[in-house]
C-alpha positions in Angstrom: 0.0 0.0 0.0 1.1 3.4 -0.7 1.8 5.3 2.3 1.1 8.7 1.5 -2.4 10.4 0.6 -2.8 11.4 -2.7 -5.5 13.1 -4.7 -7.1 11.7 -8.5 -5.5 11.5 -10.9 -4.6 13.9 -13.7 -3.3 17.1 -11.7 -1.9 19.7 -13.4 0.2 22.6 -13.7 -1.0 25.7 -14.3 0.8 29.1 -14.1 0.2 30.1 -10.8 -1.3 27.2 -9.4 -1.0 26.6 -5.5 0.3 23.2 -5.1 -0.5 21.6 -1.9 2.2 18.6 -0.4 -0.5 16.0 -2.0 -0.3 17.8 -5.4 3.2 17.9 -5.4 3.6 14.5 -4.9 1.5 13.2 -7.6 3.0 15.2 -10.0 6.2 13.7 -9.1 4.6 10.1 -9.7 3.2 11.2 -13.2 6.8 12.6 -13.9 9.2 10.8 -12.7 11.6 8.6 -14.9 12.2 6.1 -12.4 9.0 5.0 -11.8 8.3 5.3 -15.4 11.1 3.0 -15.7 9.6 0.8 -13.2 6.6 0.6 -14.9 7.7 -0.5 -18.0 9.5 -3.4 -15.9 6.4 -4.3 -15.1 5.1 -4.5 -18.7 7.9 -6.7 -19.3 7.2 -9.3 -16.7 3.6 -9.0 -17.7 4.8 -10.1 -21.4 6.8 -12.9 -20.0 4.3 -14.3 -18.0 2.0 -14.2 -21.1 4.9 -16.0 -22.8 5.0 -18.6 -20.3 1.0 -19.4 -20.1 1.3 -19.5 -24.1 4.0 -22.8 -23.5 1.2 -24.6 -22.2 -1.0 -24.7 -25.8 -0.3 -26.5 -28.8 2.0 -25.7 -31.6 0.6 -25.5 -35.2 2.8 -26.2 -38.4 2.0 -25.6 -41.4 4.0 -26.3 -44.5 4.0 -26.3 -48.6 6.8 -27.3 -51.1 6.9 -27.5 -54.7 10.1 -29.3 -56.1 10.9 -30.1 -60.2 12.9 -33.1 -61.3 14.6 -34.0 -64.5 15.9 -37.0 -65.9 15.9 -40.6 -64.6 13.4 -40.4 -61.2 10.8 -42.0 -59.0 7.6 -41.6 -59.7 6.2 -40.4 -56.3 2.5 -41.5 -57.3 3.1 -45.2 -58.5 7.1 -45.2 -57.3 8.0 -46.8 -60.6 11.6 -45.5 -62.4 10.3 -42.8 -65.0 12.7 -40.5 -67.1 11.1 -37.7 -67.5 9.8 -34.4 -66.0 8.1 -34.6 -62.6 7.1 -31.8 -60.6 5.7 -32.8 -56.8 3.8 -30.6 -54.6 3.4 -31.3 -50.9 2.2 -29.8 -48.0 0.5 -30.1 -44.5 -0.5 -29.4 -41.1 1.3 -30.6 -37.8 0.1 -30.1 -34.7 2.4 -30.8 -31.0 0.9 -30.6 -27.5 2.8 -30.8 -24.9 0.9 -33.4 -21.9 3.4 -33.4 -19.1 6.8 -31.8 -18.7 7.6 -32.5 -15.0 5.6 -29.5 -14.3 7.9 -27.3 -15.5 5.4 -25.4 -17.3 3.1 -25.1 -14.7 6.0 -23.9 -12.5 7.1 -21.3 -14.6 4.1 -19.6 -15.2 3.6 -19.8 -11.2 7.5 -18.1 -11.2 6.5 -15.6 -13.6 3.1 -14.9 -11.7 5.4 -14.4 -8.8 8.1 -12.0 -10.7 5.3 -10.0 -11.7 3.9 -9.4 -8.5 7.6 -8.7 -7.1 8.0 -5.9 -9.8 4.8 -4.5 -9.2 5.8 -4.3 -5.3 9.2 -2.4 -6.2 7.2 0.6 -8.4 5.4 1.1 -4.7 8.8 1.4 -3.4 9.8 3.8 -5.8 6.9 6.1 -5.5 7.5 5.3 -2.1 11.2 7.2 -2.0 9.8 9.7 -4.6 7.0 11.0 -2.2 9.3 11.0 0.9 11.9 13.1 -1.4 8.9 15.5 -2.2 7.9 16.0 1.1 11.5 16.6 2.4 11.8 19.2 -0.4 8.2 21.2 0.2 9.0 21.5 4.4 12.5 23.1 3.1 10.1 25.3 0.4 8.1 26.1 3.7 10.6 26.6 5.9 12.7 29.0 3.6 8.9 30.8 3.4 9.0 31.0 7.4 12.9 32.4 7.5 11.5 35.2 5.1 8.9 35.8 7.2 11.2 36.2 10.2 13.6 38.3 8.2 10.9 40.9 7.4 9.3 41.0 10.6 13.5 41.8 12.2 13.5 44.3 9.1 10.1 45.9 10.1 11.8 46.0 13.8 14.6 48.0 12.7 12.8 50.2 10.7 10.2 51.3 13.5 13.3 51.7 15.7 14.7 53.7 13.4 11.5 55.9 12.9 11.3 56.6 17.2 15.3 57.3 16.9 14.8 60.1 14.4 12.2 61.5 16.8 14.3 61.8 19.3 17.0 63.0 17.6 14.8 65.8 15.9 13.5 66.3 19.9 17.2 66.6 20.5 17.0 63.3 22.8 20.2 61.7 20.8 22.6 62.5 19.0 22.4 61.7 15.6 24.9 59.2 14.9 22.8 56.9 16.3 20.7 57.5 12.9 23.7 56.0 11.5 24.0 52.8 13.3 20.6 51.8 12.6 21.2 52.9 8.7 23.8 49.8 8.8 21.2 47.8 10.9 18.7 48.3 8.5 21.4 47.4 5.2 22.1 44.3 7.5 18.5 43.1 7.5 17.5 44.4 4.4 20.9 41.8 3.6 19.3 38.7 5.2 16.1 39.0 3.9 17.3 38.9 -0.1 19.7 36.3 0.9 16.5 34.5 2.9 14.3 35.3 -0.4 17.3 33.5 -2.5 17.3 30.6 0.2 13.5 30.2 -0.8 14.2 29.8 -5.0 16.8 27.5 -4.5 14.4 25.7 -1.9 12.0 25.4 -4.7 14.3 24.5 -7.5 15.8 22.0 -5.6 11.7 21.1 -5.6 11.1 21.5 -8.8 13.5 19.0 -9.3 12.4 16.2 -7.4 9.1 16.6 -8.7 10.4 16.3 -12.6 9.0 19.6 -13.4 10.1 22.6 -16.0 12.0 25.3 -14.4 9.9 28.0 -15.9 6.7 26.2 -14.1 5.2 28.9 -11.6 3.6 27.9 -8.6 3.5 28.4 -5.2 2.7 26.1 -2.4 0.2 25.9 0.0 1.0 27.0 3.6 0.4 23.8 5.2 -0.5 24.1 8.7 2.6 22.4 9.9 1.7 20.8 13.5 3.9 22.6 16.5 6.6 20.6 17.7 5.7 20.5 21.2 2.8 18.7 20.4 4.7 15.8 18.4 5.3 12.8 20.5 6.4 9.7 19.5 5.8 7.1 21.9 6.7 3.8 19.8 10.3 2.8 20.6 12.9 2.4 17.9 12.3 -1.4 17.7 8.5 -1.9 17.8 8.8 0.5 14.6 11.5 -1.7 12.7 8.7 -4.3 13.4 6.2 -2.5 12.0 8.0 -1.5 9.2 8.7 -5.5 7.7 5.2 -6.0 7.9 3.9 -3.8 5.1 6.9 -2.0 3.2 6.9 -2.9 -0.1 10.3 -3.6 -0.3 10.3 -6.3 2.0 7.4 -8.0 0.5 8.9 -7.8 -2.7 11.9 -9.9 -1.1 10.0 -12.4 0.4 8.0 -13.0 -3.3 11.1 -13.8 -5.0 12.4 -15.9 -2.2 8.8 -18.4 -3.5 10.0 -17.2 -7.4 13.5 -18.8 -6.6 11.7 -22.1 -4.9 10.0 -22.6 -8.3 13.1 -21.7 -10.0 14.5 -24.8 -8.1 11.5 -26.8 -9.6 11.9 -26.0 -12.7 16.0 -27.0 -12.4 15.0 -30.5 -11.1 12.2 -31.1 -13.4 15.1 -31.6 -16.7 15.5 -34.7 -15.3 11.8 -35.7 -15.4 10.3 -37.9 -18.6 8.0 -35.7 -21.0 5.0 -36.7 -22.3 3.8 -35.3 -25.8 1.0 -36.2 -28.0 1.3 -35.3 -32.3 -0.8 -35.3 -34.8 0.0 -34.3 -38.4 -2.4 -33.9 -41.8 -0.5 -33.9 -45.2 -1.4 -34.2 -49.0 0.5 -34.4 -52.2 0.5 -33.4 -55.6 2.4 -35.4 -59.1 2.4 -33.9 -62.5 3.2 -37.2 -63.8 0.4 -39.1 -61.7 -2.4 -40.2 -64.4 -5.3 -42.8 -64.9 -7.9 -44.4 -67.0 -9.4 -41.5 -69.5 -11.7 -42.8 -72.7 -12.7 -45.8 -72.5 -13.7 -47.7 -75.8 -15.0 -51.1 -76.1 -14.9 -52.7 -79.5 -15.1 -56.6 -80.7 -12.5 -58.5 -82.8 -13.7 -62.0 -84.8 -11.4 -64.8 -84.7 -11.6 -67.9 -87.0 -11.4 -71.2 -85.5 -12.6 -74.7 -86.3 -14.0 -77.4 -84.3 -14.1 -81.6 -85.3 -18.0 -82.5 -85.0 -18.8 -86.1 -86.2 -15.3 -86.4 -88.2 -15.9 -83.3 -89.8 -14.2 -80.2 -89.3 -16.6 -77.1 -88.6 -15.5 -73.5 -89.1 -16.3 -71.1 -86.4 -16.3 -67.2 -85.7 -15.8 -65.6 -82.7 -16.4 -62.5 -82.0 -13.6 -61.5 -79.1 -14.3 -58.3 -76.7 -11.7 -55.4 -76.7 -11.3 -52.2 -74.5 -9.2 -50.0 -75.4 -8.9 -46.6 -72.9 -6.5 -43.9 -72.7 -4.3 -42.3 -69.6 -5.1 -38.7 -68.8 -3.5 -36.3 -65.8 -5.3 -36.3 -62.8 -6.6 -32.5 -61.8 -4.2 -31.2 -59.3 -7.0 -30.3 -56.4 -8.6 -33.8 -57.3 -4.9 -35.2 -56.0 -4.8 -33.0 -53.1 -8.3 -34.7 -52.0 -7.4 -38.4 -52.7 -4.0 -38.1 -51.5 -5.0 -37.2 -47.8 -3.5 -38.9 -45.0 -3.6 -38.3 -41.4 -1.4 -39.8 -38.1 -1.5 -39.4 -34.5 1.3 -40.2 -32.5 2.3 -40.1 -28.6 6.1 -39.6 -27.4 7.5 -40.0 -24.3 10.9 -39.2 -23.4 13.2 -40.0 -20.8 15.9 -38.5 -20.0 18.8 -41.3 -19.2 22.3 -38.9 -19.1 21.8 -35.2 -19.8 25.7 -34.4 -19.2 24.8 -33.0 -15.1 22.7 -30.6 -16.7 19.7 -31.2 -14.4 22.3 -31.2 -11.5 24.1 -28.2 -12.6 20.7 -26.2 -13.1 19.6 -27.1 -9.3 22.5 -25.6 -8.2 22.5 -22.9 -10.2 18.8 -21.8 -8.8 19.7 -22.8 -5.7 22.5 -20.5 -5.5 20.5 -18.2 -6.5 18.0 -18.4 -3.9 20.8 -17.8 -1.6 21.4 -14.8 -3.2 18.5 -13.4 -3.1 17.6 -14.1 0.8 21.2 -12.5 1.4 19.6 -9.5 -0.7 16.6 -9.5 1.6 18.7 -9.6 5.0 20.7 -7.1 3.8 17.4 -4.6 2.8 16.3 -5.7 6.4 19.3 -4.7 8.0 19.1 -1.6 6.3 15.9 -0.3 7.0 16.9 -1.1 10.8 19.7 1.0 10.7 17.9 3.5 8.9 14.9 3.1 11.3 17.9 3.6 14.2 19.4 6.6 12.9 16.1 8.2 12.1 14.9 7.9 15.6 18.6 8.9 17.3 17.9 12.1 15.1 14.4 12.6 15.9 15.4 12.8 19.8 18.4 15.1 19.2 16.2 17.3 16.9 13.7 17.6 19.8 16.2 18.2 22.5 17.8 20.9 19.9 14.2 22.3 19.5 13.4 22.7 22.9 16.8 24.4 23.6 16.3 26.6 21.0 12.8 27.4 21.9 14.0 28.2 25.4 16.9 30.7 23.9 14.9 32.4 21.7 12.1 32.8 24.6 15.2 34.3 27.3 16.9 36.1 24.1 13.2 37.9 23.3 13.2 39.3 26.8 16.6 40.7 26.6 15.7 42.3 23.9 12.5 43.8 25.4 14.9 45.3 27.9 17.3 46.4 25.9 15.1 48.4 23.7 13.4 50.2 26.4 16.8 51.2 27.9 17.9 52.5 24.5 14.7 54.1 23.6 15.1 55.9 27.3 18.6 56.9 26.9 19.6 54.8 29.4 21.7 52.0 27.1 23.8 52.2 24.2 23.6 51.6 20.8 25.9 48.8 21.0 23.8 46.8 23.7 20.6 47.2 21.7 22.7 45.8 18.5 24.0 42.8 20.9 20.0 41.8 21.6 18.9 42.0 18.5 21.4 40.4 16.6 21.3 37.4 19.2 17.0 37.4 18.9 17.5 37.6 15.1 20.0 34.6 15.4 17.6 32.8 17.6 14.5 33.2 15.5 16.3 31.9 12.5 17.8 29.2 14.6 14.2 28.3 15.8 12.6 28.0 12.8 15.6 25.7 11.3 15.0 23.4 14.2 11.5 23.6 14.3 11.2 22.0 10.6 14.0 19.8 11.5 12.0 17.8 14.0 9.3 17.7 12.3 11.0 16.3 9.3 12.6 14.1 11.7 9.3 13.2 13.6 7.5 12.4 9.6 10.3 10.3 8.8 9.4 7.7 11.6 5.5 8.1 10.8 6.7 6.9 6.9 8.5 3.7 8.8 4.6 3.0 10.6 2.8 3.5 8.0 1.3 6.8 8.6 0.0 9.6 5.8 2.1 11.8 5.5 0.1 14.8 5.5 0.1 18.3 7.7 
């Protein structure tokens, strides 16, 4: 199952547009050459598996020849020595079934049903990576959004400071280098907030990018309402997630499918050594230019003299003696092709005595194989724990870093409080109101960093329990 919500199908972009984190994500899936890649492995083990059904039906031959002979030759329609001229013309159907083939057939459309079902898994672990990619790319989007927002509100700061300070200068309350100081405040923040505004285009290039789409696509994205970090908690314990996590990521069940492909790989090895049953049957005709029989047939009488002794005497008799006479004519070539039909069945069976160790050597082969691939699927185990491990070590020291920072900014914002009333009384430097300001600014920036950190962090561990990602 896909672990992230996702809308219909078909979105698209529009100058403009405002693309939530769901939007994006399709988009990437509709774009992206890696899953379109993945796809089109799919197609393939779809065509092999159609291959592998088509084994089981019978194979149709047909076949024609036409052959000339000269000289001293058989006749093929009365197999007497002729010199002459013949011309032949055969042809026929054949038809093969296979009946038994130690399974093999049946096991390797059951391995190809299998692969199928294993490539189909690994296109959910791409969009899988894709989406989680996305999302890490819009929180950067929205966090470079919040740091612009914090620059302009340190900018609007200075400039209202430096509104009251002109005030009292004109009052004659300061001097008026202090209208100079905040001039290069104000260039300082004025600074930060193009270089926060820059932070925010290459945030969304960087998006762009994993989405697959054109540079020159404008859109902006939807400001989420991204939970507050205080409110996160993640009770599950590093391994009860792991656990989780093998029991629906696609990339495990993937592994596990070709571990049963690789079992009937195995059959299919041991089955060369099997006998193989297969049942024929083949319908032929043929054609001879010299083939002929009985044309005209005439029937005439011939009288022949004879005499006869009768009482001492001899008598003179006639007989009249029967003749027929016919003539040989070519028999019509589509009249041969009907009386020259024949038709056989025939059953084979096969057994195989000494194939050369090929039906050993093939066993080992798959079985090797199988070994192979339950390394592959340890080692994809092994690294979604340590992934799982890292994630979570990173999700507690972004909250401890959070909470730190929180706690700074909140001490930092009262300093600066005090500060400003000082200065705006005359009662503090220039200098001291810089110090607090710079140090909130710091912190602010600081805070928002961390705040998207851990919430990154905190999203990366719902992915692992198979939680929507969502805001």
């Amino acid at each position: 199952m896909l672990l992230f919500l996702m809308i219909a199908k078909g979105v698209t972009a529009q100058s403009g547009s405002s693309f939530t984190l769901r939007d994006c994500i399709e988009y990437a899936l509709q774009n992206n050459i890696t899953i379109r890649q993945s796809e089109a492995a799919v197609e393939n083990s779809d065509n092999l598996l159609n291959q592998s059904k088509a084994q089981r039906l019978p194979s149709v031959t047909g076949f024609m020849s036409g052959n000339g002979n000269t000289g001293r030759n058989v006749d093929p329609f009365t197999n007497g020595i002729v010199t002459q001229t013949i011309g032949t013309n055969n042809m026929g159907v054949g038809l093969n079934l296979p009946v038994y083939q130690g399974n093999r057939l049946k096991n390797a459309v059951e391995r190809d049903k299998l692969s199928l079902e294993a490539t189909m898994t690994d296109v959910q672990t791409q969009k899988n990576n894709i989406a989680l990619q996305v999302a890490v790319a819009y929180l950067n989007v929205l966090s470079a959004e919040d740091l612009i927002e914090v620059s302009q509100k340190q900018l609007e700061v200075t400039r209202l400071q430096y509104d009251r300070t002109r005030k009292l200068i004109d009052g004659g309350a300061l001097p008026e280098t202090n209208l100079f100081d905040l001039d290069a405040q104000k260039a300082n923040d004025e600074l930060a907030l193009v270089n926060a505004e820059n932070s925010r285009e290459s945030a969304f290039l960087a998006l762009k990018r994993t989405m697959n789409a054109p540079l020159e696509m404008m859109f902006s994205v939807v400001k989420s309402e991204v939970p507050d970090p205080q409110m996160l908690a993640q009770e599950a314990s590093s391994s009860s997630i792991y656990q989780t996590a093998l029991s629906f990521l696609p990339e495990v069940r993937a592994g596990k499918i070709r571990m049963n492909a690789a079992d009937r790989n195995i059959a299919i090895a041991r089955s060369l050594g099997h006998p193989t049953i297969s049942l024929s049957t083949n319908w032929g005709t043929a054609y001879s230019s010299v083939a002929k029989r009985a044309g005209t047939i005439t029937t005439s009488s011939r009288q022949i003299p004879i005499s006869a002794e009768f009482q001492g005497q001899t008598v003179p008799v006639t007989i009249n003696w029967p003749e027929t006479s016919y003539t040989m004519e070519n028999i019509p070539y589509f009249n041969q092709l009907g009386n020259n039909q024949n038709l056989s069945f025939g059953l084979s069976l096969n057994v195989p005595i000494f194939n050369r160790f090929n039906t050993k050597y093939q066993t080992q082969a798959a079985q090797i194989q199988k070994k192979q691939v339950d390394l592959q699927n340890k080692a994809t185990e092994i690294q979604i724990k340590q992934n799982i491990d890292q994630a979570y070590i990173d999700m507690l020291n972004a909250r401890k870093k959070y909470s730190a920072t929180l706690a700074q900014a909140e001490a930092l914002n009262k300093a600066f409080v005090a500060a400003e009333k000082r200065y705006n009384a005359g009662a503090g430097t220039f200098v001291d109101y810089n110090l607090a300001k710079t140090n909130l600014d710091r912190a602010n920036t600081n805070l928002v960093i961390a705040k998207y950190d851990y919430i990154f962090r905190t999203k990366v561990l719902d992915f692992y329990q198979n939680k929507p990602l969502e805001f």
